[in-house]
C-alpha positions in Angstrom: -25.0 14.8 9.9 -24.2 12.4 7.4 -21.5 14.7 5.5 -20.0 15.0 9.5 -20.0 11.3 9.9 -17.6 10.5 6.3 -15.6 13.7 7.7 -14.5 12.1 10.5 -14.3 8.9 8.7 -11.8 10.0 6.5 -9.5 10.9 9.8 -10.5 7.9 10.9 -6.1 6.5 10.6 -5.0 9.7 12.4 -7.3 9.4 14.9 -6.6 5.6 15.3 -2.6 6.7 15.1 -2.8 9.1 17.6 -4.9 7.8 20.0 -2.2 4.5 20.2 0.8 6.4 20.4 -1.2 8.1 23.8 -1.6 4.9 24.9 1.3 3.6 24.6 2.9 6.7 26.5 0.5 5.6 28.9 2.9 2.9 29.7 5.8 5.6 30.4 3.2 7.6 32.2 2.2 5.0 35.1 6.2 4.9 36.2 6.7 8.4 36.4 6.0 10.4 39.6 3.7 13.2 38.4 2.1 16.2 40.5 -1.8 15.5 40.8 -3.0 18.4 38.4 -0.6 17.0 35.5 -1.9 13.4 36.4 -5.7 14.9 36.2 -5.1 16.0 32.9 -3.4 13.1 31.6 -6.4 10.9 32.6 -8.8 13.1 30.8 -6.5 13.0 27.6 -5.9 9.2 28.1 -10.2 8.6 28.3 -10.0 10.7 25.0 -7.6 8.6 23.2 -9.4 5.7 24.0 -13.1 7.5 23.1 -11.2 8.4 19.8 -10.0 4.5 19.5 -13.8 3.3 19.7 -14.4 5.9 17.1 -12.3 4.9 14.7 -12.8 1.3 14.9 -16.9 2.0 14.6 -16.3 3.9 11.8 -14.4 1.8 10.5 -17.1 -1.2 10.5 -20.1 0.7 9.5 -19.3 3.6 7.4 -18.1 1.5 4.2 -21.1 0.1 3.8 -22.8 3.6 3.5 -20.3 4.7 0.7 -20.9 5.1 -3.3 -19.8 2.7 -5.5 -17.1 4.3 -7.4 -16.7 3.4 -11.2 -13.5 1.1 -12.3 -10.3 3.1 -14.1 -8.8 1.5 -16.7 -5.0 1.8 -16.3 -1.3 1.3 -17.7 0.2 -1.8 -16.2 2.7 -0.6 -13.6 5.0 -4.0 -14.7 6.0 -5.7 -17.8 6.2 -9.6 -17.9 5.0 -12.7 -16.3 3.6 -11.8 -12.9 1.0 -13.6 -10.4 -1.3 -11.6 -8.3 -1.6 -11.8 -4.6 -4.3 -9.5 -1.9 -6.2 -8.8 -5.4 -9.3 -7.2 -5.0 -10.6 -9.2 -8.3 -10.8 -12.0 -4.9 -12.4 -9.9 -2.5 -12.3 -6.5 -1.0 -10.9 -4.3 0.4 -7.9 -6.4 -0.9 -5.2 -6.1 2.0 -8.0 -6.5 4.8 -8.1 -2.9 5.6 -9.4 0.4 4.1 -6.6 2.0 5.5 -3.7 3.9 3.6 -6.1 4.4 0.4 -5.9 0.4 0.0 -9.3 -0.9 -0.8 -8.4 -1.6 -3.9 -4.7 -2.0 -4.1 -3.0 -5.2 -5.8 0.3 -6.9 -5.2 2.4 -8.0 -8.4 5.5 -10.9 -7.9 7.2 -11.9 -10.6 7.2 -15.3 -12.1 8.6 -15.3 -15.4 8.9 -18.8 -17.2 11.9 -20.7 -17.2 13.1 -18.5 -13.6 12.5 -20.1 -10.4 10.6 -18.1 -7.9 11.8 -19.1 -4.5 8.8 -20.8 -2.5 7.2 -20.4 1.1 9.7 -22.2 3.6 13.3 -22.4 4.3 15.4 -19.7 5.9 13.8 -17.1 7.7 15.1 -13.9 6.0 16.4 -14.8 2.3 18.3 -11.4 0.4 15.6 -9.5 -1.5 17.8 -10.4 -5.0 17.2 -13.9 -4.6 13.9 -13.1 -5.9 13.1 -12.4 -10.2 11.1 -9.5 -9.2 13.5 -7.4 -7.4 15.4 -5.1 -9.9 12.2 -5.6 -12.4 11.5 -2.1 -14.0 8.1 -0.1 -12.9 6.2 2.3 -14.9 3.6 4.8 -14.2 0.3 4.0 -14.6 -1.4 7.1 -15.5 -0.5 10.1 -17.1 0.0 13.6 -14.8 2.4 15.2 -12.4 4.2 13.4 -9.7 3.6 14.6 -6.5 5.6 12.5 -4.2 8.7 10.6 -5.0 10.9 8.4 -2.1 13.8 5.9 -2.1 16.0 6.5 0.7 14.6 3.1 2.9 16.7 0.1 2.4 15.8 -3.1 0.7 15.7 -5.5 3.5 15.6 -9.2 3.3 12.5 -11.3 2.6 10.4 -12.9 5.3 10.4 -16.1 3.5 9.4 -18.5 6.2 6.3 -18.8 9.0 8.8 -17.6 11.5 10.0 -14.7 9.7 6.4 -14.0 8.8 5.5 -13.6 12.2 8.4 -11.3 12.6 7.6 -9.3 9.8 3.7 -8.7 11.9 5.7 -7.4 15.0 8.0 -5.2 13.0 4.7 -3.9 10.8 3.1 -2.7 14.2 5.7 -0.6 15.2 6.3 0.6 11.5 2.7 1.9 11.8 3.8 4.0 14.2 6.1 5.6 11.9 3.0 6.7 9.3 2.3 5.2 6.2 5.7 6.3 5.1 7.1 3.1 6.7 4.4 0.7 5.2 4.6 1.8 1.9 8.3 2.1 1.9 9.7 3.8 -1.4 7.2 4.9 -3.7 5.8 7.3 -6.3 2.4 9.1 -6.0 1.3 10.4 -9.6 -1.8 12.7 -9.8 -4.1 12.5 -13.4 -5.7 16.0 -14.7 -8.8 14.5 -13.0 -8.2 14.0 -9.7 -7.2 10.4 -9.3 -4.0 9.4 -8.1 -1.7 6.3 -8.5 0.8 4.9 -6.3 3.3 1.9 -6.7 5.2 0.9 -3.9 8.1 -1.0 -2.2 10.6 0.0 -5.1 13.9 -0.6 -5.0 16.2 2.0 -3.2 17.9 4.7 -4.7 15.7 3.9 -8.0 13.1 6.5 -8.7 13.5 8.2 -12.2 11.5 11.1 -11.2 10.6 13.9 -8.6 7.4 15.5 -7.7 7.0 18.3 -10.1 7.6 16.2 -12.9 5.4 15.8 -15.5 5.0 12.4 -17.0 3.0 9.9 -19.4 1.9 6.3 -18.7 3.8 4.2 -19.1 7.0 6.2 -18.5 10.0 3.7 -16.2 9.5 5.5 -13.1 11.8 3.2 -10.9 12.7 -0.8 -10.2 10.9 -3.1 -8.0 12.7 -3.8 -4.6 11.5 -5.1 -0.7 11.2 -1.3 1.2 8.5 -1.1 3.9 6.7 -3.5 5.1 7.0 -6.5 2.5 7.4 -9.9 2.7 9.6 -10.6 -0.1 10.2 -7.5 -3.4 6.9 -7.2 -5.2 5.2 -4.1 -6.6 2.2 -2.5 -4.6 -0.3 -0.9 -6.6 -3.2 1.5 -6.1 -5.6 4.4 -7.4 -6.6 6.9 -5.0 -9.1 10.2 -4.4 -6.4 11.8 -2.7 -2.4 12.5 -2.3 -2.1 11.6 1.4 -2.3 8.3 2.2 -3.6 9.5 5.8 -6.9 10.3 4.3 -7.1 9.4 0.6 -9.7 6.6 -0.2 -9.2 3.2 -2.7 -10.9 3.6 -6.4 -10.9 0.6 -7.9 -8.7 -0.3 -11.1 -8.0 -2.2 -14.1 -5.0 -2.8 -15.9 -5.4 -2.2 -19.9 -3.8 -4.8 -22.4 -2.9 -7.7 -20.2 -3.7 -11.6 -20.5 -4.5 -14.1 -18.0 -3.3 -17.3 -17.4 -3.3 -19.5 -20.7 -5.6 -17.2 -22.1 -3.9 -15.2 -24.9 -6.7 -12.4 -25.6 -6.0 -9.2 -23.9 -8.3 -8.1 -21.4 -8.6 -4.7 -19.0 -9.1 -6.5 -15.5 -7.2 -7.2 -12.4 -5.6 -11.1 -12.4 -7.4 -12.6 -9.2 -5.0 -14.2 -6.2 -2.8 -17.1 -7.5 -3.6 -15.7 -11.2 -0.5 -15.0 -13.6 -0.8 -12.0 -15.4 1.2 -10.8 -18.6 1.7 -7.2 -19.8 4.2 -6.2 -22.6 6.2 -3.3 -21.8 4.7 -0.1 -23.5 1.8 -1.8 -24.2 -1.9 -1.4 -22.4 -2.2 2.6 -22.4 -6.3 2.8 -21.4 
């Protein structure tokens, strides 16, 4: 029973995905004239969308609690430079609000070097992704292994740098969901370590992945440049370890980064900065 209950758990997105794409035919559905037995069957398959919605979300609330605790990988930073950390999970977890997408434990990197202004919160709506130090900043692999998914044909679209384009970039997000996590994620690279555990970095900069799947690669390698694909507010990197490649089903592990300072402190640590935390890694540097 119990191994059936985190089986459907881990389907728990597709389910979820499916069952509002049904729904939202629905809409179609009620202004189209259909013959009764079509019309019987869609109403059984729209009261099994909507079972299948009430099953994902209670799986959602009371399976993580039931879950092992998983131990914490030390990792290669996957940036080089002053950063500060936002949806850490060294602030709470799962980090983004969701479990979703293998994202329990993922981080988001900005860049904030010294001496380079960082454009705040406020002002125009949408400001162009270079205005911001971080876009263009080179991102490496954090673990050694074979690359088994590499994508950066989505565009690089402005920030949503104010509350208005904020709320835009919620409305857009929705019906990127419906896309699959493709569209969320934007351009990325998925590694896979000898072990099992994979890493992903995100939201990179189109037409700037080094490698392809197939390749074999070290940590630390430059595997592209930090840009604002998918769904992002303004160009960061997106960072996270997962039991899985598919992003459908794979679970957050949680993380570390090897060799990095925080704040004023100068002695290198292996942790996660916390949310509103600078962060410093030396390229090359920090291989667990």
């Amino acid at each position: 029973m119990r191994a059936a209950v985190f089986g459907l758990y881990r389907v728990r997105v597709p389910m979820y995905s499916v069952a509002a794409v049904i729904l939202i035919a629905n809409v179609v559905v009620l202004n189209v004239v259909l013959p009764e037995p079509v019309l019987a069957a869609w109403r059984v398959l729209l009261f099994a969308a909507l079972a299948a919605m009430l099953c994902a979300a209670l799986l959602s609330y009371l399976v993580p609690r039931w879950l092992p605790a998983r131990p914490t990988r030390a990792v290669t930073p996957p940036i080089s430079g002053r950063w500060i950390a936002l949806n850490s999970p060294a602030t709470k977890t799962p980090s983004h609000g969701v479990r979703a997408y293998g994202q329990t434990y993922a981080i988001d990197l900005v860049a904030d070097p010294t001496g380079t202004a960082r454009p705040e919160f406020g002002g125009p709506a949408m400001r162009v992704a270079t205005s911001y130090p971080a876009f263009g900043e080179p991102v490496f692999a954090m673990l050694d292994g074979t690359v088994v998914r590499a994508s950066d044909w989505r565009r690089d679209h402005r920030a949503r740098s104010n509350a208005a384009g904020f709320i835009y970039l919620m409305m857009e997000g929705m019906i990127r969901q419906l896309g699959g996590p493709g569209f969320i994620v934007g351009n990325h690279v998925t590694i896979r370590n000898d072990d099992g555990t994979y890493a992903t970095v995100a939201h990179l900069r189109q037409g700037s992945v080094a490698v392809r799947a197939g390749d074999r690669i070290t940590a630390g390698t430059r595997i592209g440049e930090c840009g604002n694909s998918g769904n992002s507010s303004e160009p960061h990197v997106h960072a996270q370890l997962m039991d899985r490649a598919s992003f459908w089903t794979a679970e957050g592990l949680p993380m570390a980064f090897a060799g990095i300072t925080l704040g004023e402190d100068l002695t290198q640590v292996t942790a996660l900065p916390a949310d509103g935390q600078h962060m410093i890694a030396a390229e090359g540097k920090g291989h667990p």
